[in-house]
C-alpha positions in Angstrom: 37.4 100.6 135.3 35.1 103.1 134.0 36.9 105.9 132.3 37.0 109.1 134.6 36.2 107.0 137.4 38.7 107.1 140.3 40.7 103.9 141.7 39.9 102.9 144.9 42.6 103.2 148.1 43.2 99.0 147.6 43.3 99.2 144.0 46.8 101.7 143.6 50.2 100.5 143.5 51.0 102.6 146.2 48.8 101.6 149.0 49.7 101.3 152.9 49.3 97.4 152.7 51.5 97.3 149.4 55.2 95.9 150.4 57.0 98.5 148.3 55.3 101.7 146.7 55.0 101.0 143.3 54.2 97.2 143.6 50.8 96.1 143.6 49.6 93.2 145.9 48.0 90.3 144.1 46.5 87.5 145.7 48.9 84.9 147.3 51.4 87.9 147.8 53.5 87.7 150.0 56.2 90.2 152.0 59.4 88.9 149.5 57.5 89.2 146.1 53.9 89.0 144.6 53.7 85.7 144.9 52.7 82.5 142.3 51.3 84.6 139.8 53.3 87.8 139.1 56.8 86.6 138.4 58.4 89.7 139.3 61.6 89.9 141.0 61.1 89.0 145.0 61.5 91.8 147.4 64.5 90.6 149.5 65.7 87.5 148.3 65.8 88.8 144.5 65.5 85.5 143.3 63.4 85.1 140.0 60.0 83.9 140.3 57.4 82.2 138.0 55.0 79.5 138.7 57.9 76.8 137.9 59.4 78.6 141.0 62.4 80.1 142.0 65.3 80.0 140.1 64.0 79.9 136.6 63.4 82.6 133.7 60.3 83.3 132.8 59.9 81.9 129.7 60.6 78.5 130.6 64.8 78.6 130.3 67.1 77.9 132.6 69.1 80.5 134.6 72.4 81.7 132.7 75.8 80.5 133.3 77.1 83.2 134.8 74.0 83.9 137.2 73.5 82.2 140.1 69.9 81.0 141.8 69.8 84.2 144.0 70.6 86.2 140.5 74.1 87.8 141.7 77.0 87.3 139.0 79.5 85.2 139.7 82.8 85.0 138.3 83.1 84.1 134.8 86.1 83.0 132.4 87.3 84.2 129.2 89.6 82.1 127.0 91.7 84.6 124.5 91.7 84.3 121.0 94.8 82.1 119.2 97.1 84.6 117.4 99.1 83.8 114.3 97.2 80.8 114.1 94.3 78.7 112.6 91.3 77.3 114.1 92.5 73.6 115.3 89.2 71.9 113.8 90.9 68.4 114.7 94.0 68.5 112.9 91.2 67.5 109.4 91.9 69.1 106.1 91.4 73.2 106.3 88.2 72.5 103.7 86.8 70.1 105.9 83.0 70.9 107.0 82.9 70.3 111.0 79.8 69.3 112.4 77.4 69.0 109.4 74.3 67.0 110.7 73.7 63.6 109.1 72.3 63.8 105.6 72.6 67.5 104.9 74.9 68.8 101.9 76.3 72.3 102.0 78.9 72.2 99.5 78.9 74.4 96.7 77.1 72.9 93.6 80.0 72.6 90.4 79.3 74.4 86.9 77.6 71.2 86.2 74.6 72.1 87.7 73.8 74.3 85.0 72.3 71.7 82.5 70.8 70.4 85.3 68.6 73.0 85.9 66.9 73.2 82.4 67.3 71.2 79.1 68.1 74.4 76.5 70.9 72.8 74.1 73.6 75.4 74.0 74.5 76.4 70.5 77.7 74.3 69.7 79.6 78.0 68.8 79.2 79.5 72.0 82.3 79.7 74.0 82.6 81.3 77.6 85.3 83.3 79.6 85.5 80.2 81.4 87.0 77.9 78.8 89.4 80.6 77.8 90.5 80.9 81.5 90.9 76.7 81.4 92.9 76.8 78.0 95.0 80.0 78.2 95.2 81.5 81.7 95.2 78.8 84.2 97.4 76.7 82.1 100.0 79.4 82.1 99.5 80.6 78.8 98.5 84.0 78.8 100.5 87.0 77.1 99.1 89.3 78.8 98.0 91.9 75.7 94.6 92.6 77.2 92.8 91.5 73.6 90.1 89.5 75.6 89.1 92.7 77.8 89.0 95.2 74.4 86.9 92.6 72.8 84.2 92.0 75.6 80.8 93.8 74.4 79.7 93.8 78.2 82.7 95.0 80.2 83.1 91.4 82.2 86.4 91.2 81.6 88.8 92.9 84.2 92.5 92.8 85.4 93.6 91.2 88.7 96.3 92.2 90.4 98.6 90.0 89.1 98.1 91.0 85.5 96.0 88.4 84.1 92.5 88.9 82.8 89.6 87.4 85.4 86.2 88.0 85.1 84.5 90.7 87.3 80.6 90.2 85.9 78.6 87.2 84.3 79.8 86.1 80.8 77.1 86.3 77.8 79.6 83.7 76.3 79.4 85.6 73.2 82.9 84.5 72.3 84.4 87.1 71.0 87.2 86.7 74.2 88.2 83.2 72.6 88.1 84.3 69.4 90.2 87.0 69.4 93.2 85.8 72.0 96.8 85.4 70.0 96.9 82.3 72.3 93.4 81.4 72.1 91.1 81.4 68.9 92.9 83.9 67.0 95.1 82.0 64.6 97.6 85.2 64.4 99.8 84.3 61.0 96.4 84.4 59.5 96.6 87.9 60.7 100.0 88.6 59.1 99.0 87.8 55.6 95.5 89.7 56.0 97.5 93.0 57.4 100.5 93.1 55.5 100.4 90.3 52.3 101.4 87.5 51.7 105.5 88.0 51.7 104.8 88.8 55.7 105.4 84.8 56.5 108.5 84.8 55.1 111.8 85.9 56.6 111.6 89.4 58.5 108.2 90.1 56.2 108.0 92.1 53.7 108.9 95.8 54.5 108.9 99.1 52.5 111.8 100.1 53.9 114.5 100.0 56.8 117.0 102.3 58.5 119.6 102.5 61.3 118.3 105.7 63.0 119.3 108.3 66.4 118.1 111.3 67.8 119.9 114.1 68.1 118.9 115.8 70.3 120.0 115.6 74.3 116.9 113.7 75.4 117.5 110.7 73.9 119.8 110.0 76.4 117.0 108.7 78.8 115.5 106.8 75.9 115.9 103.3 74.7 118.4 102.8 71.9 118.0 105.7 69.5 114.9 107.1 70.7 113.2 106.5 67.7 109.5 105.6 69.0 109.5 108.8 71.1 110.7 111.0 68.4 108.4 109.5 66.2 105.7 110.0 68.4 106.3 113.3 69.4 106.2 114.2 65.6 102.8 112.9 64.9 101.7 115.3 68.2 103.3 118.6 66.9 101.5 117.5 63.4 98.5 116.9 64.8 98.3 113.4 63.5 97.5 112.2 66.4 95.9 113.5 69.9 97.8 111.3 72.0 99.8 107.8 72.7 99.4 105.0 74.6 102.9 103.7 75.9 103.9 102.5 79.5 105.0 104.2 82.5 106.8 103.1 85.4 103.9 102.4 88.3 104.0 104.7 91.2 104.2 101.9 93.5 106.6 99.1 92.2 109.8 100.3 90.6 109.9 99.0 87.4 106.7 97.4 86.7 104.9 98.4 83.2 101.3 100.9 83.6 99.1 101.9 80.6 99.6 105.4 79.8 98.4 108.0 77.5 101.1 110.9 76.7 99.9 113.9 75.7 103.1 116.3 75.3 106.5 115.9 73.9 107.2 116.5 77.3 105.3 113.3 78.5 106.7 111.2 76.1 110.3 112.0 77.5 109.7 111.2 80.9 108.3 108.0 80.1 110.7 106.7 77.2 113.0 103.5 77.5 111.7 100.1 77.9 110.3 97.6 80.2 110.1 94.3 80.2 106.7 93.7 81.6 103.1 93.6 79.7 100.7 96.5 80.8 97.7 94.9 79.1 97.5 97.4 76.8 94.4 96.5 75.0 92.5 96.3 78.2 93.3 100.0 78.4 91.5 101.1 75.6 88.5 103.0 77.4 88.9 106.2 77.0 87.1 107.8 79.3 89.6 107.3 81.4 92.2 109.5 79.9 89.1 112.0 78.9 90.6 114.9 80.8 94.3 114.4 79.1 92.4 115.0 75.6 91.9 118.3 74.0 89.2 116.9 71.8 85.7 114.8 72.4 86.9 111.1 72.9 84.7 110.2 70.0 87.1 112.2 67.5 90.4 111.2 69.3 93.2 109.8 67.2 95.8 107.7 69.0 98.8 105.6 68.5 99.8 102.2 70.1 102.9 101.0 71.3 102.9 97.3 72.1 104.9 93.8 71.8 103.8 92.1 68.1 101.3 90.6 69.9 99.5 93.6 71.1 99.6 94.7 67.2 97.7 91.4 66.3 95.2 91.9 68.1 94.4 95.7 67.6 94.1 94.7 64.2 91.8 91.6 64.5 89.7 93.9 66.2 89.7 96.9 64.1 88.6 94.1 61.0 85.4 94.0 62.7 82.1 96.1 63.0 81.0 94.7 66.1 81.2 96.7 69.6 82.9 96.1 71.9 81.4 97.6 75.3 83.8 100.4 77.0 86.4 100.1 74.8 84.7 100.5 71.4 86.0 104.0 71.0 89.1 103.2 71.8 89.5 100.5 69.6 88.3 102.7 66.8 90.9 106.0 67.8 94.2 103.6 67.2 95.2 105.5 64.1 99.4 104.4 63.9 101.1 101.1 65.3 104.2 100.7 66.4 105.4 97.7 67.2 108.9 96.7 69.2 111.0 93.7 68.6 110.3 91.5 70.7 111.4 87.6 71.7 109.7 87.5 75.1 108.5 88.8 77.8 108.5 88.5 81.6 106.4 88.4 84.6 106.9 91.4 86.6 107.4 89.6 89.9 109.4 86.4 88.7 112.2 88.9 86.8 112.3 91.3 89.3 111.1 90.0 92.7 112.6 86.2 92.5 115.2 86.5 89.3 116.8 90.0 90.2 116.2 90.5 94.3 115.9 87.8 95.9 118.5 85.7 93.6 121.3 88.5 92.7 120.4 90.8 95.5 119.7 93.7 93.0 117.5 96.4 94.6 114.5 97.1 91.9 115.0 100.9 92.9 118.3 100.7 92.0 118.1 99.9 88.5 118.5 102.7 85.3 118.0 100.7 82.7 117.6 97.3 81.5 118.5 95.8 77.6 118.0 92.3 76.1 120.2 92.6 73.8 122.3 89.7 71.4 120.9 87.1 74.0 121.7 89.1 76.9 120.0 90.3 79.5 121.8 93.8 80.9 120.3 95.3 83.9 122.3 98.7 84.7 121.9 101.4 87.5 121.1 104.8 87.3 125.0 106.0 86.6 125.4 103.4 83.9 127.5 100.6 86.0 126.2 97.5 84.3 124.8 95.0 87.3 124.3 92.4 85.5 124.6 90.5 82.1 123.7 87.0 81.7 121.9 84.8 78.9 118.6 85.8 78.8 117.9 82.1 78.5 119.1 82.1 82.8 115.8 84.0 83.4 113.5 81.2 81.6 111.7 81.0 84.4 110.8 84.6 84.9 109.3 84.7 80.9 105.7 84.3 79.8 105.2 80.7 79.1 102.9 82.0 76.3 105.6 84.3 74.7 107.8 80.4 73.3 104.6 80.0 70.7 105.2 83.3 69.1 107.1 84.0 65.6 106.0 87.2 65.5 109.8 88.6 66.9 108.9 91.7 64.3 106.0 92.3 64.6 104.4 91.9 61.6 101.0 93.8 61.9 102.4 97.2 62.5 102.9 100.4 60.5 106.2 100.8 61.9 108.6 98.1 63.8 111.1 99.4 66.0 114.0 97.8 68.1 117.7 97.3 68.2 118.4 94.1 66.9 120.5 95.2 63.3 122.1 98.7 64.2 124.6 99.1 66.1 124.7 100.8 69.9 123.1 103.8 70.2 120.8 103.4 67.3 117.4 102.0 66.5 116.7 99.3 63.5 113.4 100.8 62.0 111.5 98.7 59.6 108.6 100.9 57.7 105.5 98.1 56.5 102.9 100.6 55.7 102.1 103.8 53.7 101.1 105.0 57.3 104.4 104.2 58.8 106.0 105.8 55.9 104.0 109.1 56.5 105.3 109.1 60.0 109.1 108.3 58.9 108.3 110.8 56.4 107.3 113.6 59.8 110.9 112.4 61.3 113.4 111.8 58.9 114.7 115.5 58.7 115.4 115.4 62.2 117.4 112.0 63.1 121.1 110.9 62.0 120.2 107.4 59.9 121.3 105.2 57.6 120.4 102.2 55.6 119.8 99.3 58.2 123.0 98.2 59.3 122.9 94.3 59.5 119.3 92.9 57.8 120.8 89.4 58.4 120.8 89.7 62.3 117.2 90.4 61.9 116.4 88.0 59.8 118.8 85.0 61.9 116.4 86.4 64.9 113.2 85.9 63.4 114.5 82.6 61.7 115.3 81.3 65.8 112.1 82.9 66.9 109.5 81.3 64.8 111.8 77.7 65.1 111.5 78.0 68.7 107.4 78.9 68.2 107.1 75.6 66.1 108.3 73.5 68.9 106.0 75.0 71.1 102.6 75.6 69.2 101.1 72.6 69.8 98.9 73.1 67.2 99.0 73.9 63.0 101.0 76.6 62.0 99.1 77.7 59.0 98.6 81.1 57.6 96.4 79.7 54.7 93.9 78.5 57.4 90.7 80.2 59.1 91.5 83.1 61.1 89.8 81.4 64.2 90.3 78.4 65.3 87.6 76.5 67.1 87.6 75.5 70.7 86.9 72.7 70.2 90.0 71.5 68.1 92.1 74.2 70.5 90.8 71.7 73.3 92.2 68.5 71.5 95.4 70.0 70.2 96.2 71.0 73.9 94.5 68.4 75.6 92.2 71.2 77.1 89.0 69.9 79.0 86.4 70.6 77.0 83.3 72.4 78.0 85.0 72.9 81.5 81.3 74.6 82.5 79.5 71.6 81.9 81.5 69.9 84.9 81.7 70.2 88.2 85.1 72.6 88.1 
């Protein structure tokens, strides 16, 4: 039609011959619809319309289930979702693909498809995240210390919630996670001789000096022992030595599990004293920028000190031997100014010692613990007025321990400026074995203000570190020899263990 021209009477949807107003009449119309060639909805019947004829959809489909020819719903039925329950996909395996046409494969390609995809020969020293996941974690291994995570240069090491390293971005397979794990690539008596001489891989090393020492003070009372480490530590605050120190809190959520936590205050340091026996992965807490607002100076000029197992001291001072960066944690890595170490046997999983060993075995509340000792073999657990709960061989809770802690002779930790624990003195005070001028500048901060002695039995100590590094012959299944490289190669890690090699070359 012309524009501005006006329609005729026959031509507008609303005229007199029209069967409804607003429904134009085409040819083969008739009074129930337009007829063969609209497909509109019919004017009485409401059936649908198209030139297949009634009861079909206009583009060719059939009418829907719950429609019927005239187009009225009719009753439908709705079966309920199972509750509690899993899909029942034929009583097959819960993996099991159902319905995957003939010839079509949608698993998941393996690792292996990586040298599948191009023909660049890896460099025979690169190792990944993966193979120290293989060899360490999965196998039940790890310690827990939290060296892989400090040594990543690109942050793609995490923490799970169990604990346990895992990776949380692609690995550069730089290495440096294998080569600096205690259970791993870093050959740690190889670390004892490079930190502290060569008298450190005999007996209880070779210390400047050693002391039965108490606080005197009224606060000790909540600390472990003698309170030693947090007088010490509160020393090096009030001196300024350091600007703060990274010990373990209880967690706001479990009672009794180990956090990461940087003190700040004598006051701090108080409230969190006594021991736990639980890692916190110390090392993987070495970014500062998290504790930025507890620091009164700029995170790059930050002193700290450490407290952690032997193992924790290793590898602090592996890392610390080395220029390289490493990622987040670089600062932090370079702040650790004092070590202190505690004496240490083993360690346990948090949920195997308190969960199955404690609660569910001896029906011991977690909440309702004080305190908890190992001490001459024992493990002591008491409450909060000092009723002791329990006292068995510590050798009953085997099965709460980390596997990884039996391949360790490090029960004195060997690394450290300053070794603290309770084995040697009798109760109430702390054996304190000085290795370093630094520890000795710290004993030197602290002395004036304890009650101590000259160390009260050095032949316990010594009979302790003689049963510990026994027991981590029998379990190393590799060399134990401080005169070899500081790193050991995958590669003969793999064989000594009976590892897979080069797990990401197969389809794992």
């Amino acid at each position: 039609m012309p524009p501005g021209e006006q329609p005729d009477a026959d031509d507008r949807s609303d005229a007199p011959d029209s069967p409804l107003p607003g429904i134009p009449r085409v040819n083969g119309s008739t009074e129930n619809g337009c007829g063969d060639e609209c497909g509109c909805v019919g004017v009485e019947t409401g059936t649908i319309a198209d030139s297949g004829g009634a009861g079909t959809v206009t583009d060719g489909g059939t009418t829907p289930a719950n429609v019927d020819g005239e187009g009225h719903l009719v009753d439908t039925e709705f079966t309920a979702p199972a509750k509690g329950v899993s899909q029942n996909v034929d009583d097959g395996a819960p993996d099991e693909r159902v319905g995957v046409p003939d010839g079509v494969d949608l698993e998941t390609p393996g690792d292996g498809i990586r040298s599948r995809m191009n023909d660049i020969e890896e460099p025979d020293d690169k190792t990944w995240f993966m193979e120290l996941d293989g060899a360490v974690i999965d196998d039940g291994r790890c310690i827990q210390c939290g060296t892989c995570v400090a040594a990543c240069p690109s942050d793609s090491i995490g923490i799970d919630e169990e604990g346990l390293p895992e990776l949380v971005k692609m690995c550069t397979g730089c290495s440096l996670c294998w080569d600096f794990c205690p259970r791993g690539g870093l050959r740690y008596e190889r670390q004892w001789k490079i930190t502290g001489g060569d008298d450190n891989v005999k007996g209880a090393g070779d210390p400047i000096t050693e002391f039965s020492a108490k606080v005197t003070e009224e606060w000790h009372e909540s600390a472990q022992d003698g309170g030693v480490v947090t007088a010490l530590l509160s020393k090096l605050l009030e001196a300024g030595e350091i600007d703060g120190a990274l010990v373990a809190t209880e967690s706001d959520e479990e009672p009794w599990k180990a956090e990461s936590f940087l003190a700040t205050s004598h006051e701090e340091l108080v409230a969190n004293a006594g021991s736990w026996y639980n890692q916190t992965m110390a090392l993987g807490n070495l970014d500062l920028e998290q504790w930025s607002g507890k620091l009164d100076v700029p995170i790059e000029e930050a002193s700290i000190a450490l407290v952690g197992t032997p193992c924790e001291i290793e590898g602090i001072r592996a890392l610390q031997d080395f220029e390289w960066e490493y990622g987040s944690q670089e600062r932090g890595v370079r702040s650790i100014e004092y070590t202190i170490a505690l004496m240490c046997t083993k360690n346990f999983n948090y949920y195997r010692l308190l969960g199955e060993q404690l609660e569910e075995k001896r029906g011991i509340d977690p909440a309702d613990i004080g305190k908890m000792d190992v001490l001459h073999g024992k493990l002591m657990v008491y409450d909060d007025d000092g009723e002791l709960l329990v006292e068995e061989d510590v050798e009953r809770f085997h099965d709460a321990a980390l596997k990884g802690c039996d391949e360790c002779a490090d029960f004195t930790g060997f690394c450290a400026d300053v070794t603290v624990g309770s084995v040697g003195s009798s109760e109430e005070f702390s054996s304190v074995i000085v290795r370093t001028e630094q520890g000795l500048q710290a004993w030197d901060l602290l002395k004036d203000d304890l009650e101590y002695h000259d160390l009260e039995d050095r032949s316990a100590v010594g009979k302790l570190q003689g049963w510990d590094k026994k027991n981590a012959f029998e379990s190393l299944q590799r060399p134990f020899d401080p005169d070899a490289p500081r790193f050991i190669d995958y590669v003969d890690h793999a064989a000594n263990y009976d590892t897979e090699p080069n797990p990401h070359e197969v389809d794992h």
